[in-house]
C-alpha positions, 0 to 999 in steps of 0.5 A, a space after each residue: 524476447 529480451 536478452 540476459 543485460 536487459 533482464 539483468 537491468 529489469 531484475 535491478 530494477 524491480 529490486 528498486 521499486 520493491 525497495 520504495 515501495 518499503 519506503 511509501 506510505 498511505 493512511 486512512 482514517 475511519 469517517 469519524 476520524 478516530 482511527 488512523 491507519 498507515 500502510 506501507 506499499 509492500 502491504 505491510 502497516 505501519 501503524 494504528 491510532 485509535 482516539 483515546 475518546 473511541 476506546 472508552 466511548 464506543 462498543 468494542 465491536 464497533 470498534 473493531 469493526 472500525 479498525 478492520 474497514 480502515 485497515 482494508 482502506 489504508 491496504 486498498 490505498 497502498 495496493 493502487 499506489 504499488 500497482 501505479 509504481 509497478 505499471 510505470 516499471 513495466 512501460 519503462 521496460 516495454 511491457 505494455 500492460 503487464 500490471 495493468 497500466 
C-alpha cells in the first residue's frame, strides 16, 4: 500500500494527465471526407465541419448519419489516446494494468 507522500504525487499527477488530456486533440473524418470531427481527450469535441457541398447535396439523414458515425469515430480515437496516457500514468506509478496497459 503506498503511503500518504506517495498518493499525494499520484494525486498531482492524475491532475496533470487530466489537464493534457484537455489539451490533446484527435479528428476524424467521414469516408468522403466531407465531415470532420475534432475531439479532445477529456471526451469533450472540439469541432464539426461539414463541406459546404455535403449540406446542399446530400439527404439530411445521410448527413446525420454521417455526423453521428464521425463523432463516435473522433470519440473512439480520443478514448484510446486517454487510455494510452492513463496506462503510462499507472505503470509509472506501479500499478500494473489497472487501465489496461
Amino acid at each position: 500500500m503506498p503511503n500518504m507522500v506517495e498518493m499525494m504525487k499520484q494525486v498531482k499527477q492524475l491532475k496533470k494527465m487530466q489537464k493534457e488530456l484537455k489539451r490533446k486533440i484527435v479528428s476524424a473524418s467521414s469516408p468522403d471526407g466531407s465531415v470532420t470531427v475534432e475531439a479532445c481527450g477529456d471526451m469533450t469535441v472540439k469541432s464539426v465541419s461539414i463541406a459546404p457541398e455535403a449540406m446542399s447535396g446530400m439527404d439530411p439523414k445521410r448527413l446525420g448519419d454521417m455526423v453521428a458515425r464521425t463523432v463516435n469515430s473522433a470519440m473512439d480515437s480520443a478514448k484510446k489516446a486517454a487510455a494510452g496516457d492513463m496506462s503510462r500514468l499507472a505503470e509509472g506509478a506501479g500499478l500494473g494494468d489497472m487501465f489496461g496497459g
